[in-house]
C-alpha positions as semicolon CSV with decimal commas, in nm:
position;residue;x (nm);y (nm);z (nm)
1;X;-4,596;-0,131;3,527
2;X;-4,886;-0,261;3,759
3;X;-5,169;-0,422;3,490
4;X;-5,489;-0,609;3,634
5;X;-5,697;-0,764;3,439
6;X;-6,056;-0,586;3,368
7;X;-6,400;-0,745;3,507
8;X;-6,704;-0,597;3,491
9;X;-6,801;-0,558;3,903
10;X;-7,154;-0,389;3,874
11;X;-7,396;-0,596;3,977
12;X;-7,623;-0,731;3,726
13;X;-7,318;-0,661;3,455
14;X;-7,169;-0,950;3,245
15;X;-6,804;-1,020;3,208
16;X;-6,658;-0,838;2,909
17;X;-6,338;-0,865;2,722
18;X;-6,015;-0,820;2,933
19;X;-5,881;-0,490;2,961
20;X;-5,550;-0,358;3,048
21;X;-5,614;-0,076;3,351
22;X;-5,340;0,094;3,486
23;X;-5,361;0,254;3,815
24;X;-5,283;0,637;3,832
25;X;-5,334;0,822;4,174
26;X;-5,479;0,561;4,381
27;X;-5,731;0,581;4,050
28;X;-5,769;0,265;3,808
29;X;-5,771;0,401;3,433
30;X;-5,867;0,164;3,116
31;X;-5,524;0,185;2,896
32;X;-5,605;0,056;2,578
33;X;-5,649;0,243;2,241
34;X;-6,034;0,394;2,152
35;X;-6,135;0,118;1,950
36;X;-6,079;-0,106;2,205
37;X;-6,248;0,135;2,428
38;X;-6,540;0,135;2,240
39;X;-6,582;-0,252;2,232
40;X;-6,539;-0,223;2,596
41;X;-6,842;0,002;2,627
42;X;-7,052;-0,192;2,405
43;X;-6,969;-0,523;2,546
44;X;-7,298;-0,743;2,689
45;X;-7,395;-0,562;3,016
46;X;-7,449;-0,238;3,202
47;X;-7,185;0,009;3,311
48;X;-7,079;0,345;3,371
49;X;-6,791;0,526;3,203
50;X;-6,652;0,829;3,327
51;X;-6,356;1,023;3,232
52;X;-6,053;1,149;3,425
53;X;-5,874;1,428;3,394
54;X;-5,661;1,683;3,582
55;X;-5,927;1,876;3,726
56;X;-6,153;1,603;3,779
57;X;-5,876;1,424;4,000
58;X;-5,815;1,746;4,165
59;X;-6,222;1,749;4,231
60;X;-6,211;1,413;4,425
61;X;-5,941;1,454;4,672
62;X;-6,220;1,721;4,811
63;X;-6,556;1,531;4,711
64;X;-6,608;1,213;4,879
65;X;-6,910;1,138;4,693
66;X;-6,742;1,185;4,332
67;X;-6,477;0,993;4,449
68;X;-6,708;0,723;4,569
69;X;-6,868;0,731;4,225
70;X;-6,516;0,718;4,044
71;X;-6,471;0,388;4,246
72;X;-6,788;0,247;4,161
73;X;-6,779;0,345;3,812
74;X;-6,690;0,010;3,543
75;X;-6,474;0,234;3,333
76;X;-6,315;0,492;3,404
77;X;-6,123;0,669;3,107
78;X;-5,792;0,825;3,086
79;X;-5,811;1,194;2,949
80;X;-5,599;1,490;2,889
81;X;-5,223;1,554;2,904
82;X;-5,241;1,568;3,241
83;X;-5,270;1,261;3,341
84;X;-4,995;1,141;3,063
85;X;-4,787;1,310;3,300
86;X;-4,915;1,217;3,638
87;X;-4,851;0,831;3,437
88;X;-4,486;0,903;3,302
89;X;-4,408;1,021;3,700
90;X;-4,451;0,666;3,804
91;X;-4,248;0,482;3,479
92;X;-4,579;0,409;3,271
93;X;-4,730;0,522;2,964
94;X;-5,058;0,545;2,798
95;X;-5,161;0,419;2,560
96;X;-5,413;0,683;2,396
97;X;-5,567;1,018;2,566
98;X;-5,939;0,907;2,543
99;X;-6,071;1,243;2,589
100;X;-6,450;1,196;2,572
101;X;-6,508;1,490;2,296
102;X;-6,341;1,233;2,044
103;X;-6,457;0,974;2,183
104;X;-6,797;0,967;2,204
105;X;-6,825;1,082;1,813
106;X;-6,653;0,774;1,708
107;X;-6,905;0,580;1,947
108;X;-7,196;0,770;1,863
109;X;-7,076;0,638;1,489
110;X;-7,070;0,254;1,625
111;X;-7,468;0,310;1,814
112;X;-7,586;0,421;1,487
113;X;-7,417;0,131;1,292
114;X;-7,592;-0,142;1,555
115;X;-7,941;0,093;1,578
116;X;-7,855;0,159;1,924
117;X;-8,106;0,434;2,091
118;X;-7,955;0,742;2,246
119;X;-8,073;0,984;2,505
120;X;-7,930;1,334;2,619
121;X;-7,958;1,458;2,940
122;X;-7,818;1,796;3,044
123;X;-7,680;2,185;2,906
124;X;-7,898;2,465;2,922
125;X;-8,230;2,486;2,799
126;X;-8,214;2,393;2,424
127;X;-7,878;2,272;2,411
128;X;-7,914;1,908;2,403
129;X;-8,174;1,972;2,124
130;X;-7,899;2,188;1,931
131;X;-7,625;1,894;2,028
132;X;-7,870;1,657;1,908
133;X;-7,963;1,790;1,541
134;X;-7,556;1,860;1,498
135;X;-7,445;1,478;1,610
136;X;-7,749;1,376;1,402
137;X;-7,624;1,568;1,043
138;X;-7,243;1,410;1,143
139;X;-7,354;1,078;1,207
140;X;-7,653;0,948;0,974
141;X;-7,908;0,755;1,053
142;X;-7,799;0,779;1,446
143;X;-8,115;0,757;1,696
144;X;-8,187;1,003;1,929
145;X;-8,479;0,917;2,134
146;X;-8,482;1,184;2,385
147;X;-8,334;1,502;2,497
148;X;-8,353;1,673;2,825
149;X;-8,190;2,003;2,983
150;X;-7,962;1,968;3,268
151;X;-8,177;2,243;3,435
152;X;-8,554;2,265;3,491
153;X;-8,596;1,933;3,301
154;X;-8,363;1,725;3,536
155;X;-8,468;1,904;3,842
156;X;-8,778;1,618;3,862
157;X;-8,574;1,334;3,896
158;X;-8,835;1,115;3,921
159;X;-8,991;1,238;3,589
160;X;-8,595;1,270;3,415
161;X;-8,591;0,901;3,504
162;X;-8,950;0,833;3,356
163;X;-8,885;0,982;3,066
164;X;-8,511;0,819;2,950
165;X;-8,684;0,493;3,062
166;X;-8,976;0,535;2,782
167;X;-8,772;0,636;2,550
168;X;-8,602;0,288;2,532
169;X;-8,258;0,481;2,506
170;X;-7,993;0,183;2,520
171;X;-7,725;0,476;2,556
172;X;-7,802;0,799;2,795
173;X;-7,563;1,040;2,777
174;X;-7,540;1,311;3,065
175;X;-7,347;1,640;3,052
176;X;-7,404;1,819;3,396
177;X;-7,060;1,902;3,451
178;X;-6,822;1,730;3,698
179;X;-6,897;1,599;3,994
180;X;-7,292;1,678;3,894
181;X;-7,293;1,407;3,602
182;X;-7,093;1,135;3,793
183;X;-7,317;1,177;4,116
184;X;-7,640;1,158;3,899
185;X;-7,525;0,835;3,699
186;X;-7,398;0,672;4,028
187;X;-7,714;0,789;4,248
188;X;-7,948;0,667;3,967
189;X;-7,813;0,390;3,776
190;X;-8,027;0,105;3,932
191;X;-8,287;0,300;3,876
192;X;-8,213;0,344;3,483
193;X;-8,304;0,104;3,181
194;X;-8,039;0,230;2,911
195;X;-7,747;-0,036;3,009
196;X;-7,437;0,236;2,949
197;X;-7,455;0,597;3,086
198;X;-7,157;0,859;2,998
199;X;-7,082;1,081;3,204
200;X;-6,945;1,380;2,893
201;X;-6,913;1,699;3,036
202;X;-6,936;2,033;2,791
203;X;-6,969;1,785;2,501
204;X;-7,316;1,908;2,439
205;X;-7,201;2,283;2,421
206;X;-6,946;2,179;2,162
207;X;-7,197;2,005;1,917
208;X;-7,431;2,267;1,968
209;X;-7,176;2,531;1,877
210;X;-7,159;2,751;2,241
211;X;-6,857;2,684;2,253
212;X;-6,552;2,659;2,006
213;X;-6,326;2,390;2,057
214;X;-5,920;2,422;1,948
215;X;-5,811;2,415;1,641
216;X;-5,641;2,053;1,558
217;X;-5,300;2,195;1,593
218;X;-5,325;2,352;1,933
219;X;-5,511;2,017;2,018
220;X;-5,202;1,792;1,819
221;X;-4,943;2,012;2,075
222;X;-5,135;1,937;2,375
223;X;-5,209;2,289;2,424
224;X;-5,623;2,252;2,450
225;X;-5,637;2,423;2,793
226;X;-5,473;2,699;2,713
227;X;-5,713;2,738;2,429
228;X;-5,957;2,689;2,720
229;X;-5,801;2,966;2,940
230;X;-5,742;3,204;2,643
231;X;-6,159;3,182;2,552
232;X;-6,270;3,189;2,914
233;X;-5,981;3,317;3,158
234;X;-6,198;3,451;3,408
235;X;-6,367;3,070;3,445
236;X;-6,070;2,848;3,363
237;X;-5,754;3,072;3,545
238;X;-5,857;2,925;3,864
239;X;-5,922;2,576;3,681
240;X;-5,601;2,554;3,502
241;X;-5,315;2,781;3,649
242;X;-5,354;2,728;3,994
243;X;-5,548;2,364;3,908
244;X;-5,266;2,205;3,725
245;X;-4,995;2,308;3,913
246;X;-5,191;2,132;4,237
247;X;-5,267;1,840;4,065
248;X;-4,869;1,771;3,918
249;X;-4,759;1,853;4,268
250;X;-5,000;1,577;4,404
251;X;-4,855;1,343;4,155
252;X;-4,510;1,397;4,207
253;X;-4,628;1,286;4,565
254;X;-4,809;0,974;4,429
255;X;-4,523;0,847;4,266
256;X;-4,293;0,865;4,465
257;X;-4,469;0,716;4,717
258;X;-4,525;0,423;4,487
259;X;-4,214;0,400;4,291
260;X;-3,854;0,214;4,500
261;X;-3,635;0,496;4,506
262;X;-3,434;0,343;4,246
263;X;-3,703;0,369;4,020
264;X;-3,712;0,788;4,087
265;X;-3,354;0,858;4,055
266;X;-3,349;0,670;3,745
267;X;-3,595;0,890;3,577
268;X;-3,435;1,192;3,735
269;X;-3,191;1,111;3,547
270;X;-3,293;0,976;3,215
271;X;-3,462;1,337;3,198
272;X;-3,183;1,551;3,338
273;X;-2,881;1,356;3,077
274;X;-3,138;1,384;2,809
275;X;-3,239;1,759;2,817
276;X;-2,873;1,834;2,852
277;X;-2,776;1,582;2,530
278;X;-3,076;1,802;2,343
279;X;-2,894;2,126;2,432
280;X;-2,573;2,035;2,354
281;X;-2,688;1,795;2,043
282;X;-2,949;2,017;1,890
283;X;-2,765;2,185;1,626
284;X;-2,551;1,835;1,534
285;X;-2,875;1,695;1,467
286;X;-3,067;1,955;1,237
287;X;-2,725;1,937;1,040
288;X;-2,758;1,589;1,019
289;X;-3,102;1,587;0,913
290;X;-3,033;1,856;0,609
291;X;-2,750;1,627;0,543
292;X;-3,008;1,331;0,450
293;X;-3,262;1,554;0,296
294;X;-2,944;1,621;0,060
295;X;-2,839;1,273;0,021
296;X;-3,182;1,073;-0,072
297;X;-3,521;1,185;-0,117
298;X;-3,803;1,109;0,163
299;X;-3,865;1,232;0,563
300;X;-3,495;1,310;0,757
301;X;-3,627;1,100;1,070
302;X;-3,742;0,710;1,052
303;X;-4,043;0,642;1,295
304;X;-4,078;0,271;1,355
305;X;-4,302;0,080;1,556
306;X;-4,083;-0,093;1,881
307;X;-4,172;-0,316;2,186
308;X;-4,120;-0,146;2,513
309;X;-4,145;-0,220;2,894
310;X;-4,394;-0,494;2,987
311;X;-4,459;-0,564;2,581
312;X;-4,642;-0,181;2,562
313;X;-4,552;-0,074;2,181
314;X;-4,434;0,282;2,094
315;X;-4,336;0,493;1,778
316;X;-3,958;0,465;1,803
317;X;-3,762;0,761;1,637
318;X;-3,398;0,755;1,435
319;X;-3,205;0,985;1,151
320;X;-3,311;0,775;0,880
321;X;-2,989;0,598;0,745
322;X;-3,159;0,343;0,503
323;X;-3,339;0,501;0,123
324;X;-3,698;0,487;0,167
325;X;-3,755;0,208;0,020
326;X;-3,577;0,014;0,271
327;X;-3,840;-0,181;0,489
328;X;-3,970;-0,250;0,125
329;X;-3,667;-0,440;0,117
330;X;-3,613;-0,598;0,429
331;X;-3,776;-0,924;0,369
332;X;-3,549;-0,984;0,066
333;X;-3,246;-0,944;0,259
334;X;-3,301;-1,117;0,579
335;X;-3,079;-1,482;0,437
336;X;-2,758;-1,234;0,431
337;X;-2,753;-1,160;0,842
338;X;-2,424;-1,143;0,964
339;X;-2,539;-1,219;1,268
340;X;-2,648;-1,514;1,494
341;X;-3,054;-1,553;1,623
342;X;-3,367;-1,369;1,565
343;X;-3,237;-0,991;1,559
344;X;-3,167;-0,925;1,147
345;X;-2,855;-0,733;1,081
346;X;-2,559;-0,699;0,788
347;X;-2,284;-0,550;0,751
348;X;-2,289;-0,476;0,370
349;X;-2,669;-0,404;0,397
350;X;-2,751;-0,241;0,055
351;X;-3,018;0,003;0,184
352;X;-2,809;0,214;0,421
353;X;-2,651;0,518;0,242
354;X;-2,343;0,754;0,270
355;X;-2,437;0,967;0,507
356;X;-2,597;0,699;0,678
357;X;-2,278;0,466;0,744
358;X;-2,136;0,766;0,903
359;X;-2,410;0,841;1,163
360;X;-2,408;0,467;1,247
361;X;-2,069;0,421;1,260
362;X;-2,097;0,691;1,578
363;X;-2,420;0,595;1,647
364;X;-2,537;0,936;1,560
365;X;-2,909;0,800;1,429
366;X;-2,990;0,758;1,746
367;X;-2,995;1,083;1,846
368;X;-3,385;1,139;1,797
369;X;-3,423;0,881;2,095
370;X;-3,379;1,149;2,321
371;X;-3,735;1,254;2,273
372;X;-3,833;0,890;2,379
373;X;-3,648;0,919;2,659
374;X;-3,801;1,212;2,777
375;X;-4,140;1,118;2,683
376;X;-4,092;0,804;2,908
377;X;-4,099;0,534;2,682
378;X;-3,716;0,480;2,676
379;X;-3,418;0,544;2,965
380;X;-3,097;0,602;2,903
381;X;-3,005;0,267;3,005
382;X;-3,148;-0,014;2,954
383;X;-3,224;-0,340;2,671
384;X;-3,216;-0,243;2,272
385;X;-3,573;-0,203;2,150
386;X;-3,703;-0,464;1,975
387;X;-3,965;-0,501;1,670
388;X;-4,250;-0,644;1,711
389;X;-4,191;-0,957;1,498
390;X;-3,900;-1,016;1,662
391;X;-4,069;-1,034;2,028
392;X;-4,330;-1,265;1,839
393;X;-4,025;-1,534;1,747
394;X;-3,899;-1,471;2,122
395;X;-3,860;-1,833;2,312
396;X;-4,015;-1,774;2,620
397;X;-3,731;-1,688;2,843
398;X;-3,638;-1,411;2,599
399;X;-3,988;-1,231;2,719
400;X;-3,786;-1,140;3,074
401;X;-3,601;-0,880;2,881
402;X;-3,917;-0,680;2,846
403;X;-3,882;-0,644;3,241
404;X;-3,700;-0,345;3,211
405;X;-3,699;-0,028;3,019
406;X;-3,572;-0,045;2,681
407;X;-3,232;0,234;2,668
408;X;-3,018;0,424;2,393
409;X;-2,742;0,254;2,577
410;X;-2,689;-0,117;2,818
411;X;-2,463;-0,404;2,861
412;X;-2,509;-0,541;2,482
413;X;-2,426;-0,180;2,314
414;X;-2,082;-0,140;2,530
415;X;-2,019;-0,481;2,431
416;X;-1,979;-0,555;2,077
417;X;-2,337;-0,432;1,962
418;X;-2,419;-0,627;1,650
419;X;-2,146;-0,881;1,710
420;X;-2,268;-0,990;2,013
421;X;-2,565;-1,291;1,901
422;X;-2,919;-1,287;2,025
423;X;-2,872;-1,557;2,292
424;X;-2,561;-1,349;2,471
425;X;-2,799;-1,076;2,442
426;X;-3,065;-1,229;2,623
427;X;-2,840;-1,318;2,881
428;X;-2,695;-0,967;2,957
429;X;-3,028;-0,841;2,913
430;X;-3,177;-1,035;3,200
431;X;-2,922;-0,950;3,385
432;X;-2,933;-0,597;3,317
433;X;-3,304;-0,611;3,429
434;X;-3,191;-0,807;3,791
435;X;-2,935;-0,569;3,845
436;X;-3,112;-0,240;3,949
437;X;-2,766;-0,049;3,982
438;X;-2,751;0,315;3,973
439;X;-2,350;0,250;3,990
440;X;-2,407;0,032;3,697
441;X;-2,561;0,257;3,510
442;X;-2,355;0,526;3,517
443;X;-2,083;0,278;3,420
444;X;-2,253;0,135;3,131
445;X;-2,297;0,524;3,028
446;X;-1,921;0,574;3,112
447;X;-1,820;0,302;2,851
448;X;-2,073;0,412;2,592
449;X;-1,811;0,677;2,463
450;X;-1,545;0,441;2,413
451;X;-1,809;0,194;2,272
452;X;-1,952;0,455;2,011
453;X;-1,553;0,580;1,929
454;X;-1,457;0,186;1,853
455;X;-1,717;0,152;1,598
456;X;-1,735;-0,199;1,690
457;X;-2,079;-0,430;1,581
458;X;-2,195;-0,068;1,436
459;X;-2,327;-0,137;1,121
């Protein structure tokens, strides 16, 4: 993954924390979670923020002028499933979806916090007023110092400019619609005293109620546009059949022309072997999860925070083998390790139960990591995934291992697993990670079978 460190570039702006940006499409994205976002936004200095999604990238291939602005722009945010995709297409991930209609709630909650001014530009005639009374009931004791329609009232520039100016707004807020709001900020900016502008799209129509956003489960399932489509298909078909099929097609193009081919048949694969283990292994695994709902009381599958490629941290996911109780525990146990180094494991490890020294005697617990591999944040191959503490004790050449993507399967897991210590880990590791071996890979997948049928280091 390709990180540069942020710097604030607009002139008269001040340096602010550093931010990890990822670059998408030719298109540098902040990738950091929203609290961090929001620190980035209210950091010493003046910049725009814009958001990026699907149709919005789709906008700029054919407006030079939006695009111009998206370059200019100090932050640009990362939003919609879209672009998770267009990110996963090139071997990266993001870290949150920093859609600006959660967003700028949680920000609107921090301006009100440090008495922050805020003005509203845009919507039809009385919808910034409507947007503005409904943020104000959410958020108490926020400061709105000005409203103004996108319409008649910004048609005056000159006099829209006046008036945000007076109103000694530290935060203006426009919702024109894209490109409208981008060009506006960027043409204007200079010109403007509040020190952050948003660009926020229909936000305003959603506080003031014309239109109904998704219900939270649609919106958990990543299904928002096709709430979208179903409310307005006349407006949105165009938008978001025809839209999102361009804009994948454009980054499948991207990608590979910035990923080594390696890189491409490697994820061709990790998705292809995992689909087919999901079709074959569905019905093993909801018997083995009703098998542990039997056993021991508490949740079938164990999420559990892991360390991924280039130190980015993911929700890992396993048939829980261990009672409930067990991470409770963990601390207690860690002087009986059977094995050498850093990594904790034991062979007569009192938390793991019946059912679960079957599954990890065949490694069956690890079936759930199929969904990380086709969400991207694992491969088939590649290093085990390691806690977070454990990367903390890591002497520093360990770190190299985090070169590569972490896998269900690699050098260490054909070779002993758990019997193999942390330093000869390591080692293979790193030279897993220099390899870059599709042969190798489908060897290392070959002797996973006889691996998993030995049983040996699984405990």
């Amino acid at each position: 993954m390709q990180y540069q460190s942020f710097e604030a570039f607009s002139q008269g702006s001040q340096p602010i924390s550093p931010l990890t940006r990822i670059r998408v499409m030719d298109r540098e994205l902040v990738n950091t979670g929203p609290a961090s976002a929001i620190e980035a936004i209210l950091a010493p200095g003046r910049r725009c923020v814009f958001f990026l999604n699907a149709h919005c990238a789709n906008i700029a291939v054919r407006d030079p002028q939006y695009a111009a602005a998206l370059a200019r722009a100090e932050l640009v945010l990362p939003d919609g499933i879209g672009i998770k995709l267009a990110t996963q297409m090139t071997g990266q991930n993001l870290v949150a979806n920093l859609n600006g209609t959660d967003l700028v709630p949680a920000l609107m909650r921090r301006a009100a916090q440090e008495g922050l001014g805020v003005y509203m530009l845009g919507g039809k005639p009385g919808t910034a007023e409507a947007a503005a009374l409904d943020i104000c009931t959410k958020v108490p004791g926020l400061r709105i110092v000005g409203t103004r329609d996108g319409y008649a009232g910004a048609k005056n520039k000159m006099a829209a400019i006046r008036d945000i100016n007076r109103s000694g707004a530290d935060i203006l807020l426009v919702a024109m619609g894209v490109p409208m709001q981008e060009n506006w900020i960027d043409a204007n900016f200079a010109a403007l005293t509040p020190r952050i502008a948003l660009a926020v799209g229909g936000l305003f129509d959603f506080w003031a109620g014309n239109v109904r956003r998704a219900p939270k489960p649609v919106r958990a399932a990543k299904l928002e546009w096709a709430w979208r489509l179903a409310m307005e298909p006349r407006r949105m078909a165009k938008r978001y059949l025809i839209g999102n099929v361009t804009f994948l097609g454009r980054a499948a193009k991207s990608a590979h022309q910035t990923l080594d081919r390696f890189a491409v048949v490697k994820r061709v694969m990790d998705i292809t072997l995992s689909a087919a283990a999901l079709a074959v292994l569905g019905p093993l695994l909801l018997l083995l999860m009703l098998a542990i709902k039997l056993e021991s009381r508490g949740p079938a599958l164990f999420k559990q925070v892991r360390v991924g490629q280039n130190g980015d941290r993911f929700t890992l996911y396993k048939l829980r083998s261990m009672y409930s109780d067990a991470e409770a525990r963990r601390a207690d146990l860690l002087s009986t390790s059977d094995r050498n180094g850093i990594c904790f494991k034991s062979k007569q490890d009192p938390r793991v139960t019946r059912i679960g020294r079957v599954m990890r005697r065949y490694s069956l617990d690890e079936l759930p990591q199929i969904f990380n591999v086709l969400r991207g944040e694992m491969s088939v191959v590649g290093p085990r995934p390691a806690l977070p503490e454990e990367v903390a004790a890591y002497p520093a050449h360990a770190l190299g291992r985090l070169a590569a993507k972490p896998g269900l399967t690699g050098l260490w897991q054909v070779s002993g697993r758990a019997d193999i210590g942390f330093e000869q880990m390591v080692d293979m590791d790193l030279a897993y990670s220099k390899s870059k071996s599709l042969l190798l890979d489908v060897l290392l997948i070959s002797l996973t079978f006889r691996a998993i049928w030995s049983g040996r280091g699984a405990y």
